[in-house]
SEGU-800734 format. One line per field, with one value per residue (C-alpha): x, y, z; residue in three letters. Coordinates in steps of 0.05 Angstrom, whole numbers, plus 32768, in hexadecimal, padded with zeros to 4 digits. Layout:
<atoms>
c1	[X / ...]
c2	[Y / ...]
c3	[Z / ...]
code	[ALA / ...]
</atoms>
This chain:
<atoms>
c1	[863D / 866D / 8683 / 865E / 8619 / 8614 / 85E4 / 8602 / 85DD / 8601 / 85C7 / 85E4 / 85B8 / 85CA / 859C / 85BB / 856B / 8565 / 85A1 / 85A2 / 854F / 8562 / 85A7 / 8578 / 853C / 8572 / 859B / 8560 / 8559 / 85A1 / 85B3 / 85F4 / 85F9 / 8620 / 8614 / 8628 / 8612 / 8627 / 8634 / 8680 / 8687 / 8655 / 8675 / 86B9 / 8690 / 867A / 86C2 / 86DD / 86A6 / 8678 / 8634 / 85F6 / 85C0 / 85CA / 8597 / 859C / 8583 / 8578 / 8589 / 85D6 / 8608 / 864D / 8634 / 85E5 / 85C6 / 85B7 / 8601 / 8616 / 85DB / 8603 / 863E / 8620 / 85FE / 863E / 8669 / 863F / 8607 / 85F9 / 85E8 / 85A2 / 859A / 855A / 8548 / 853E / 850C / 84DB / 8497 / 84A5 / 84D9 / 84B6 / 84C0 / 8508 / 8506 / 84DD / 8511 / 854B / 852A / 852F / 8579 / 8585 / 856C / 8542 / 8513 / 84FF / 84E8 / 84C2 / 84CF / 84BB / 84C4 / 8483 / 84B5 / 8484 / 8497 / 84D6 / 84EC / 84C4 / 84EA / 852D / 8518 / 8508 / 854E / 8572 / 8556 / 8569 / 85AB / 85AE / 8590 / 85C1 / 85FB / 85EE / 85DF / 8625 / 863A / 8617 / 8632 / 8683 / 867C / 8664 / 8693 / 86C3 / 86AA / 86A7 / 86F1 / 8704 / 86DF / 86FC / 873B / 872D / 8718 / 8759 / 8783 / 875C / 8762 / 87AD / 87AE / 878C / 87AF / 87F0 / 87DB / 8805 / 87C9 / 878A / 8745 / 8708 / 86BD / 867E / 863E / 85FA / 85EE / 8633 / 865B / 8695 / 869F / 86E3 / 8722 / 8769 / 87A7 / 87BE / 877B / 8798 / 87D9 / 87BF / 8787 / 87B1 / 878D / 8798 / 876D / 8755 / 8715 / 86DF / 86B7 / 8679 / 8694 / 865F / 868A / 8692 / 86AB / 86EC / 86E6 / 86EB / 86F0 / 86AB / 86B7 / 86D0 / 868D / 865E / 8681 / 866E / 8630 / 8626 / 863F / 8605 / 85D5 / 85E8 / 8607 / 8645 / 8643 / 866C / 86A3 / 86B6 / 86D2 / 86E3 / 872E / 8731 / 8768 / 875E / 8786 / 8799 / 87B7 / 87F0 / 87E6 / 87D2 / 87AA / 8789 / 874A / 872B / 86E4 / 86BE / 8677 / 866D / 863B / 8608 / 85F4 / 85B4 / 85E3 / 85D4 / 85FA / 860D / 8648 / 8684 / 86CE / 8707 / 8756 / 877A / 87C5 / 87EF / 8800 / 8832 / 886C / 885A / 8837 / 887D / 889D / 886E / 8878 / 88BA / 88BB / 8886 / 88BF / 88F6 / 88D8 / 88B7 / 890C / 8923 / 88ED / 88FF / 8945 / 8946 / 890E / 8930 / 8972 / 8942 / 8920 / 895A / 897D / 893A / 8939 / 8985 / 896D / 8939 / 8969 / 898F / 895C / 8948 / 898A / 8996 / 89DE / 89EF / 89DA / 89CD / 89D7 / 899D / 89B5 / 89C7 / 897E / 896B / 8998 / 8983 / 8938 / 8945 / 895E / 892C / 88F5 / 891B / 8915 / 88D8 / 88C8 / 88EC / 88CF / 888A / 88AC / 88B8 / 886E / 884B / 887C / 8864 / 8821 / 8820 / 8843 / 8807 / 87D2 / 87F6 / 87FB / 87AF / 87C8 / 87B8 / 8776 / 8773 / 8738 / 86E9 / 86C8 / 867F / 869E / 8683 / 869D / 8689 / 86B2 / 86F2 / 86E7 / 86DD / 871B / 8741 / 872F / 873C / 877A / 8790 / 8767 / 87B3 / 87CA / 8798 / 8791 / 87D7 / 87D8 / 8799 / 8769 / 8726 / 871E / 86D1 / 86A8 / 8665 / 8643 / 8603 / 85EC / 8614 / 860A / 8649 / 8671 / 8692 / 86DA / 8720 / 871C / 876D / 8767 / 872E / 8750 / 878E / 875E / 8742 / 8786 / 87A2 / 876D / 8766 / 87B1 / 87B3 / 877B / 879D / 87E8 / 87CB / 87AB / 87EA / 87C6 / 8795 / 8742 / 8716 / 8710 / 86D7 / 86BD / 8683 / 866A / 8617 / 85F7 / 85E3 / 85BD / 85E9 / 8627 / 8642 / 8660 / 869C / 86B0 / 86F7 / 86F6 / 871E / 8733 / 877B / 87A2 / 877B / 8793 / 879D / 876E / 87AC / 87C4 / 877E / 877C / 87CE / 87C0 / 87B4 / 87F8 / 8827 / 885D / 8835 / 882E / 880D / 883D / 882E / 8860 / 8831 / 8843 / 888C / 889F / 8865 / 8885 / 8869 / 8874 / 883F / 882C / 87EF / 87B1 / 87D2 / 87C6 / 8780 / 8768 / 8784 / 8758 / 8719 / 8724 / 872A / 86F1 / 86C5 / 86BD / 86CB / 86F5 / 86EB / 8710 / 86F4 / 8720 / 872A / 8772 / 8773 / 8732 / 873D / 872A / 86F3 / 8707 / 86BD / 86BF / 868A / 8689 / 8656 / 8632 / 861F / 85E9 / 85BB / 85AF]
c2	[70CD / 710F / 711D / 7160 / 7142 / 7119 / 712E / 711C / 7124 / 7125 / 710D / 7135 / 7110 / 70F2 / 70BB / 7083 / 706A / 70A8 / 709D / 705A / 706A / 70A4 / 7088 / 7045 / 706E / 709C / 7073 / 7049 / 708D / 7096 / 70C2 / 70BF / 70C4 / 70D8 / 70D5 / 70F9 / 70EE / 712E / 7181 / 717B / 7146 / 7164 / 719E / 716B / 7155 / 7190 / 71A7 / 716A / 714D / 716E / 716A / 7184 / 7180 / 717E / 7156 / 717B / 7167 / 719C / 7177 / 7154 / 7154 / 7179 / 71AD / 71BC / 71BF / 7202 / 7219 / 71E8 / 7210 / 7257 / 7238 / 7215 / 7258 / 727F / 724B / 721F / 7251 / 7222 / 71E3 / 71E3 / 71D0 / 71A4 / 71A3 / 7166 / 7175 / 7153 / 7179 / 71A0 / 71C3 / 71D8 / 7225 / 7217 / 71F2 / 7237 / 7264 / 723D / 7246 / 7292 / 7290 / 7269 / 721B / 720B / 71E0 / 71AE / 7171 / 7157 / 7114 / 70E2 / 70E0 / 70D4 / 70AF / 70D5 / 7120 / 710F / 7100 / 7133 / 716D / 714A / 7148 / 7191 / 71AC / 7177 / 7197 / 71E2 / 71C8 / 71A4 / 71EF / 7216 / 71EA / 71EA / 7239 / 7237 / 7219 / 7238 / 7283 / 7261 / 724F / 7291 / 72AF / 728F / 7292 / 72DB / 72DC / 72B2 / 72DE / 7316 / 72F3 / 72E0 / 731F / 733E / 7312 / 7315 / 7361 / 7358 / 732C / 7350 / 7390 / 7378 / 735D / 736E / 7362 / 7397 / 737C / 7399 / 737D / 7393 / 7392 / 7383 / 73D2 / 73D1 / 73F4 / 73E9 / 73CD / 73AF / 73C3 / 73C6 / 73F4 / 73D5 / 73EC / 743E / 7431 / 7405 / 7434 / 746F / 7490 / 74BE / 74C4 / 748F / 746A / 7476 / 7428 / 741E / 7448 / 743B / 7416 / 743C / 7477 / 7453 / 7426 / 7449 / 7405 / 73FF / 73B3 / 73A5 / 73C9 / 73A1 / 7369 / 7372 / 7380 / 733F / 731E / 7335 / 7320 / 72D7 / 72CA / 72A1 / 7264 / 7261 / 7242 / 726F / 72AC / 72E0 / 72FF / 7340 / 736F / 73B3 / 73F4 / 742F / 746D / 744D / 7402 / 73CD / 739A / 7355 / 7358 / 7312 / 731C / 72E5 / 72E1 / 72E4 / 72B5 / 72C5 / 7287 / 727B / 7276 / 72B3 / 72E7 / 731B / 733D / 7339 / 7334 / 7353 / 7341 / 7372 / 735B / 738D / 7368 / 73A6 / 7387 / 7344 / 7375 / 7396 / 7357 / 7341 / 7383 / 7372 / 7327 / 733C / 7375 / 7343 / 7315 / 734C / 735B / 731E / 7303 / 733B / 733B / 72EB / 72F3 / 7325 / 72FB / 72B8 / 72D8 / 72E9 / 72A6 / 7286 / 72B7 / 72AA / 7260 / 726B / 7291 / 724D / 721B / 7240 / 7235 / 7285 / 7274 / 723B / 71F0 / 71C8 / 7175 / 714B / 714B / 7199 / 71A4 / 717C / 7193 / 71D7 / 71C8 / 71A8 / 71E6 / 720E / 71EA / 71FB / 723D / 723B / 7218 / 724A / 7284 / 7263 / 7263 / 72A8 / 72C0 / 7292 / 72B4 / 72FD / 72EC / 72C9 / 730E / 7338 / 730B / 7316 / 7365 / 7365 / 737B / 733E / 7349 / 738D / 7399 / 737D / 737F / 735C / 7313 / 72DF / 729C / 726D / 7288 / 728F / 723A / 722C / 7251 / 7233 / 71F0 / 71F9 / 7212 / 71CD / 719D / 718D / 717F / 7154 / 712D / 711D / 70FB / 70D4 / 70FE / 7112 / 715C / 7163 / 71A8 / 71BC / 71FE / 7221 / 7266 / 727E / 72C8 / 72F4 / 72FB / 733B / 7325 / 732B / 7309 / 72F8 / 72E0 / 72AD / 729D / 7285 / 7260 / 7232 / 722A / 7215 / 71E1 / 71C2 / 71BD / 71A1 / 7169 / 7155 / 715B / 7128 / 70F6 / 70DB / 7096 / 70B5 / 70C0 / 70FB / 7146 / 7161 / 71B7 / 71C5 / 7203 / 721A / 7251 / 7239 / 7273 / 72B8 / 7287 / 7269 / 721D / 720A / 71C9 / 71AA / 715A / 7128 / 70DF / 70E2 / 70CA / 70F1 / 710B / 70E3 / 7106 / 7117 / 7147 / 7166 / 719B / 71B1 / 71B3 / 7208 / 7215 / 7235 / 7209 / 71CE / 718C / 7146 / 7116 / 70D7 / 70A6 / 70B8 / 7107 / 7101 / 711F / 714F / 7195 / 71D1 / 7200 / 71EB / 7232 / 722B / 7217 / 724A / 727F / 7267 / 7267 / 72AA / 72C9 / 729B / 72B9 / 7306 / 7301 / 72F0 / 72A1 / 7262 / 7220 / 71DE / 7198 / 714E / 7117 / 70CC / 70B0 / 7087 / 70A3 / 70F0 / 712D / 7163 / 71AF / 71DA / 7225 / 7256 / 72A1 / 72C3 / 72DB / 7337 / 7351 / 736A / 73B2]
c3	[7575 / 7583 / 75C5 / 75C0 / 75A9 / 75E8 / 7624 / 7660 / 76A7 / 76E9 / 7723 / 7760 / 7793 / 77D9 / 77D1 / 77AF / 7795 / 7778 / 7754 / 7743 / 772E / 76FE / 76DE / 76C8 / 76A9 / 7693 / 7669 / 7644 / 762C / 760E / 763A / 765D / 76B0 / 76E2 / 7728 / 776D / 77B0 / 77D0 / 77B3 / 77B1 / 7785 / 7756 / 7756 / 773D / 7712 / 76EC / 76EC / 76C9 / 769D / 7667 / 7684 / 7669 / 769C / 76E2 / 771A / 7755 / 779B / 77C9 / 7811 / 780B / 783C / 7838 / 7801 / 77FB / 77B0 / 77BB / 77CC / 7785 / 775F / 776C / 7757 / 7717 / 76FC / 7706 / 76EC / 76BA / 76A6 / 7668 / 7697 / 76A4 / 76EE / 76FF / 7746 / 776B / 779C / 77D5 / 77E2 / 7822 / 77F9 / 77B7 / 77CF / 77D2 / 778E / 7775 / 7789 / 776E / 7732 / 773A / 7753 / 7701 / 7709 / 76CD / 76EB / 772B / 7731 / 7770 / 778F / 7788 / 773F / 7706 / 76CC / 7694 / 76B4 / 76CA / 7681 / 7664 / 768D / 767D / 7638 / 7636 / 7656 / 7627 / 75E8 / 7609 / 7610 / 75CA / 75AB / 75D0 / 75BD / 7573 / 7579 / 759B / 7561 / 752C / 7548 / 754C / 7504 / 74F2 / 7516 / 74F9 / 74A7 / 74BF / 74CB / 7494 / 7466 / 747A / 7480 / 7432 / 7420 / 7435 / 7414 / 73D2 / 73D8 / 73E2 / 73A8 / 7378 / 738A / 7379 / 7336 / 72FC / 72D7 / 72D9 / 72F7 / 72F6 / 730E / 72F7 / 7310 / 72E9 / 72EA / 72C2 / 72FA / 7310 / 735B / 7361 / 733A / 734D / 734A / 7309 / 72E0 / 72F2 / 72C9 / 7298 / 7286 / 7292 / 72CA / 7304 / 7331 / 735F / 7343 / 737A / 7370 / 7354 / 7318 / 72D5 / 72AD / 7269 / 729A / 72A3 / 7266 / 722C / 71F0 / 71DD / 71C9 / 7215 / 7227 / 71F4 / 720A / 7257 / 7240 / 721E / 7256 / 7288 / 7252 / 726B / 7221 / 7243 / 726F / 72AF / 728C / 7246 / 724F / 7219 / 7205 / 71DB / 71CC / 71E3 / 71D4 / 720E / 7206 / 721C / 721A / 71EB / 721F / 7217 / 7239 / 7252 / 726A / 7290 / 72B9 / 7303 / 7319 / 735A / 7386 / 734F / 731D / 730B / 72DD / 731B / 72F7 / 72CE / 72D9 / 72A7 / 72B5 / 7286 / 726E / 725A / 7215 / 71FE / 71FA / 71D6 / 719F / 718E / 7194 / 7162 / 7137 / 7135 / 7123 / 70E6 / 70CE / 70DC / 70AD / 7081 / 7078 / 7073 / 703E / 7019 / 7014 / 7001 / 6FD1 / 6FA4 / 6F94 / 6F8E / 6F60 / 6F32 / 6F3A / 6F24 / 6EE9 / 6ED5 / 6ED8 / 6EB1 / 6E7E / 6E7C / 6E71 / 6E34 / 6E13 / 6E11 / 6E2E / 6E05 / 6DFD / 6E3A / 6E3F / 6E62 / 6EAD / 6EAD / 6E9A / 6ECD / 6F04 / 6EF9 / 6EF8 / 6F35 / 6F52 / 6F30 / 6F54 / 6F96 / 6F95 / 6F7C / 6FBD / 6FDD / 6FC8 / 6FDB / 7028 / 701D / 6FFD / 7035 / 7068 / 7057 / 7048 / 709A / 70A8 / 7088 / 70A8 / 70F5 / 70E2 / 70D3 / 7084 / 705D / 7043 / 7021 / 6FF6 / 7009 / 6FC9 / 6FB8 / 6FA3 / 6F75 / 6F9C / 6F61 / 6F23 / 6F5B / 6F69 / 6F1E / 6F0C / 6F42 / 6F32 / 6EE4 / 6EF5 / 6F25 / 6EF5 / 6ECE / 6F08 / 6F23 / 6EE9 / 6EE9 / 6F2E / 6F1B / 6F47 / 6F2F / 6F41 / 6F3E / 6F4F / 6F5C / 6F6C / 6F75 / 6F64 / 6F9D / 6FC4 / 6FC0 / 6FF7 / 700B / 700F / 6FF2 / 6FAD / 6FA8 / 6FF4 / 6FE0 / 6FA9 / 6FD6 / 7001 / 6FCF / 6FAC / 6FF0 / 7006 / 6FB9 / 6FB5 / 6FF1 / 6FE2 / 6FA9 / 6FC7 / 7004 / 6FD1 / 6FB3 / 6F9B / 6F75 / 6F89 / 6F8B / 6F9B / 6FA6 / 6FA9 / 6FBD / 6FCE / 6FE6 / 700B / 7053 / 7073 / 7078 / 705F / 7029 / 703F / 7015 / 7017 / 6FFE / 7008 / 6FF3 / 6FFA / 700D / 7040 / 7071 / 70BA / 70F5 / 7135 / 715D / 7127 / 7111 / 7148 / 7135 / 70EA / 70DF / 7112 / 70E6 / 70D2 / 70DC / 70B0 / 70BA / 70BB / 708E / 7063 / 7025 / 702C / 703F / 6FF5 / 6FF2 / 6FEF / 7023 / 704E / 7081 / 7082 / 704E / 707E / 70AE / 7077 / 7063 / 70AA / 70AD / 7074 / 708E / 70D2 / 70AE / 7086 / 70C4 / 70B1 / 70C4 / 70B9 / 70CF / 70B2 / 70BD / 70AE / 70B2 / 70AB / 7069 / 7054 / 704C / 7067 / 7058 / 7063 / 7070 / 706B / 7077 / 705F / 7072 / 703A / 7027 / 704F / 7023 / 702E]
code	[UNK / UNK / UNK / UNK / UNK / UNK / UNK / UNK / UNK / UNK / UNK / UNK / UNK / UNK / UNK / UNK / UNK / UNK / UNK / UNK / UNK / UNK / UNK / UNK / UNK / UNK / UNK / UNK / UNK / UNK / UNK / UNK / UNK / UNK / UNK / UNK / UNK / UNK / UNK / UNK / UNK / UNK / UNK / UNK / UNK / UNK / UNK / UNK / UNK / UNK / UNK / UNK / UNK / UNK / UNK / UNK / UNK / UNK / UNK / UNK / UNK / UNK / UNK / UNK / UNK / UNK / UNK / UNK / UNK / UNK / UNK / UNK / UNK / UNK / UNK / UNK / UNK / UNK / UNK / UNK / UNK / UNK / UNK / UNK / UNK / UNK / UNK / UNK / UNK / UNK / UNK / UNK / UNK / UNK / UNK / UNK / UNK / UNK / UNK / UNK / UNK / UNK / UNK / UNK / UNK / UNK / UNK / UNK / UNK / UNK / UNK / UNK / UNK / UNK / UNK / UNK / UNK / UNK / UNK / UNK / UNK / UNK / UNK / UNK / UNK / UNK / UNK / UNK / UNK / UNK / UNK / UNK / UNK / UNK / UNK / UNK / UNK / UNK / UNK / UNK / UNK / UNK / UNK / UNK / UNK / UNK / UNK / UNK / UNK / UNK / UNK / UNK / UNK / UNK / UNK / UNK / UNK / UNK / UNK / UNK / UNK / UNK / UNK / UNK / UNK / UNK / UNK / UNK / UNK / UNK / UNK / UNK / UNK / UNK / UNK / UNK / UNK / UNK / UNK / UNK / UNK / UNK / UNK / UNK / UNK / UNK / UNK / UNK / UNK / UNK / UNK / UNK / UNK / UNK / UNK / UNK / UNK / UNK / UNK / UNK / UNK / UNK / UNK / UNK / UNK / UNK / UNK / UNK / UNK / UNK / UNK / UNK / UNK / UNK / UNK / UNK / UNK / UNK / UNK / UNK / UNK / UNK / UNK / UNK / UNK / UNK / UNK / UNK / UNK / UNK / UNK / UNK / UNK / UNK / UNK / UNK / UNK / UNK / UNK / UNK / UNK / UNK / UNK / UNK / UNK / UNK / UNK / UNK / UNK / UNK / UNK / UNK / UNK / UNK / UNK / UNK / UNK / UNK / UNK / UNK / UNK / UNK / UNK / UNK / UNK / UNK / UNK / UNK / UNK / UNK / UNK / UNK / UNK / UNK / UNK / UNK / UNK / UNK / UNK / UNK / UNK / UNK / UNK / UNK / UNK / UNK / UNK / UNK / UNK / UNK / UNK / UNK / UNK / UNK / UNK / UNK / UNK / UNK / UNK / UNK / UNK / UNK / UNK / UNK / UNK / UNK / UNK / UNK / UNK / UNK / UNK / UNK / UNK / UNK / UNK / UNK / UNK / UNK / UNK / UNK / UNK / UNK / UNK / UNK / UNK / UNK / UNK / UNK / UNK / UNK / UNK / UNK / UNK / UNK / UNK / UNK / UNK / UNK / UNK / UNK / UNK / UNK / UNK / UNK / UNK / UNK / UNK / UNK / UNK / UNK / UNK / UNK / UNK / UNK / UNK / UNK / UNK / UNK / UNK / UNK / UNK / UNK / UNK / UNK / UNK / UNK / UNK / UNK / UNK / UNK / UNK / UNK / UNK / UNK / UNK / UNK / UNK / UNK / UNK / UNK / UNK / UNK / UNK / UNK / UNK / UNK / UNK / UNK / UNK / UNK / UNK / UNK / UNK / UNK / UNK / UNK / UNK / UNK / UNK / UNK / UNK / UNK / UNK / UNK / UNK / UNK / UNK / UNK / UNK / UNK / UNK / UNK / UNK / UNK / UNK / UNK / UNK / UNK / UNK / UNK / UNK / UNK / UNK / UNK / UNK / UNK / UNK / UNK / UNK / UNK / UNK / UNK / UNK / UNK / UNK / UNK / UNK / UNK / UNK / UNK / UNK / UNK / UNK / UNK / UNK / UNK / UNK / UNK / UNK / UNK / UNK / UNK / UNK / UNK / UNK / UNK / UNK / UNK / UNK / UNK / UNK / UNK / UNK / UNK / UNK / UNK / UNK / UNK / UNK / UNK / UNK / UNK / UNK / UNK / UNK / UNK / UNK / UNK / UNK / UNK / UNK / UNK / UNK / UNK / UNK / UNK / UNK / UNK / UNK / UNK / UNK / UNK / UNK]
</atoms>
């Protein structure tokens, strides 16, 4: 038991009985007792100890009980004093009580009253302490709320970064310095402000809006890129929860993302140049190759044919860097896919697959297909063409010892699934989640001489992602791996 939760009761009493009498009934009661045979050392008593209740007798020598009452209330107001009082003196006991004593008790004692009077001004002072308490701690939440409050104001005023919270009435309430430049404003925003009046990107609106309709859970959060008059921002939007979990509001932290966008403008016309300008002499060192092998400059022996097929295959690996590099470039730049046109998925795959069957065959794969009466797709039909020539080269490329591949394609709702499997050498787990990076390829002994750029299922997630879809890949090492697709398919009007 705390210090502070025990009662402790000082028997100020001349009378050693009396004493003795109430520390023994006392004390089978848990209660812990202190005793004093005259005023003064009461008094001592109160000033050194924590007592709760104090037994006072009336008639003591050196300093009376009523001279220690005065001094208690003044002193001690939250001890209740009980006076301890014979019959010829119950009018004195009576006006202690008006001069502050809480309550008398007449000698000699009845154990069932006694008790029950103790047990009373114990329970005042156990109430009063924990109302004590109670009103410290708020107190003191007070301050430390308004202690937090001030230093999340100073905080979130010195943000680089713009925040702004909304309310479920789609106002704003909170917002700091940073929004004014980001947004370009001038005057001071006067909170709650309705949100599209200092918004103006409808997306960041809808998207506010969706998030009061409780579509997120307290753990997703959703990034956009906005455009100001001045700024290009990223805008990541996230729910405010109320103490019933609740959707009470929304909060937006907007990053001025300028910078990194001409950055990234200039990295796309860096390599935009530099593709360029290495893809023209390629070009006409492949075609002066060409020239060669066709004995238009004279007869060629065995091993210069073959040295300069060797080198003929190099560039032509290196102009598939370059194409790969510029169509990555175009993708970035938002460029890629040009021309949405009503789209006939199944004659693309057949045609793709007719075209790889050589190829296939030669390596000892069986390159099967099968399709239903698909619904077109509004899409890019060049751009679907590179994905399925990317994921069915790949499937054969990454089954060196032979086995299937397998097309499918079907319409699943407003979708059409695509699916590319094979029985290669599959992809360990650790790598799965790294495989669209650009630049990236699964490392296995089997594919060590494959040729790539790793820049292929960087390009088909690309278009997937452009055309509104999705990609997904499923893969056991040793078994092979299963790329799924799903377009969704024309609305019919």
């Amino acid at each position: 038991m705390n210090e502070k939760d025990i009662i402790r009761i000082l028997v100020a009493d001349d009378e050693k009985a009396i004493r003795e009498g109430c520390t023994r009934v006392l004390n089978s009661k848990g209660f812990d007792v202190l005793g004093a045979e005259n005023g003064k050392i009461a008094l001592d008593i109160l000033e050194k100890d924590n007592v709760s209740i104090l037994l006072l007798d009336l008639k003591m020598p050196i300093l009376g009980g009523e001279e220690v009452l005065k001094v208690t209330v003044e002193k001690y107001p939250d001890v209740p004093v009980i006076i301890i009082t014979g019959h010829g003196t119950v009018d004195t006991a009576v006006a202690c009580m008006k001069k502050g004593a809480y309550d008398f008790i007449t000698k000699p004692f009845q154990i069932e009253h006694f008790l029950a009077i103790i047990n009373r001004a114990a329970d005042k002072r156990r109430l009063e302490q924990k109302a004590w308490q109670l009103q410290k701690e708020n107190i003191r939440n007070l301050y430390d709320l308004n202690l937090e409050k001030s230093r999340l104001k100073t905080i979130i005023n010195y943000m680089a970064n713009g925040v702004i919270v909304t309310n479920r009435n789609m106002e704003v309430v909170l917002s700091n310095p940073a929004i004014m430049r980001l947004l370009g404003l001038t005057q001071q925003i006067s909170n709650p402000l309705p949100a599209n009046e200092l918004i103006e990107d409808e997306a960041l609106i809808n998207t506010l809006k969706n998030i009061l309709d409780d579509d997120l859970s307290d753990n997703e959060c959703i990034s956009q890129e906005i455009q100001t008059r001045n700024y290009y921002l990223r805008a990541i939007s996230a729910p405010v929860f109320g103490p019933d979990s609740g959707v009470v509001g929304a909060v937006t932290v907007l990053e001025n993302i300028s910078a990194f966008k001409q950055l990234d403008q200039m990295k796309s016309d860096f390599v935009n140049m530099v593709a360029h300008e290495l893809r023209s002499p390629l070009v006409s060192i492949r075609q002066l190759n060409s020239v060669i092998l066709e004995g238009l400059a004279g007869p060629l022996g065995e091993k210069q044919t073959e040295f300069i097929n060797r080198g003929v295959k190099k560039i032509d690996a290196l102009l598939a860097l370059i194409n790969d590099l510029l169509d990555v470039a175009k993708i970035e730049a938002g460029q890629y896919v040009r021309h949405f046109v009503p789209t006939d998925l199944r004659k693309i795959i057949e045609d793709t697959v007719a075209l790889l069957e050589p190829r296939a065959k030669k390596q000892g794969i069986n390159l099967t297909f099968s399709c239903e009466d698909l619904k077109p797709v509004h899409s890019d039909p060049k751009n679907m063409e590179e994905i399925f020539n990317n994921l069915i080269s790949n499937a054969i490329n990454y089954s060196p010892d032979g086995g299937d591949v397998n097309v499918t394609a079907r319409n699943a709702g407003d979708y059409i699934e695509i699916k590319v499997k094979d029985t290669g050498v599959g992809i360990a787990p650790e790598e799965l989640p790294k495989i669209f990076e650009k630049f990236y390829r699964v490392k296995s002994p089997k594919t060590r001489d494959i040729m790539g750029t790793g820049l292929g299922l960087s390009i088909v997630k690309g278009v997937v992602d452009a055309h509104h879809g999705s990609i997904d890949v499923e893969s056991v090492e040793g078994k092979g791996t299963t790329f799924k697709i799903l377009l969704p398919v024309m609305m019919e009007s």
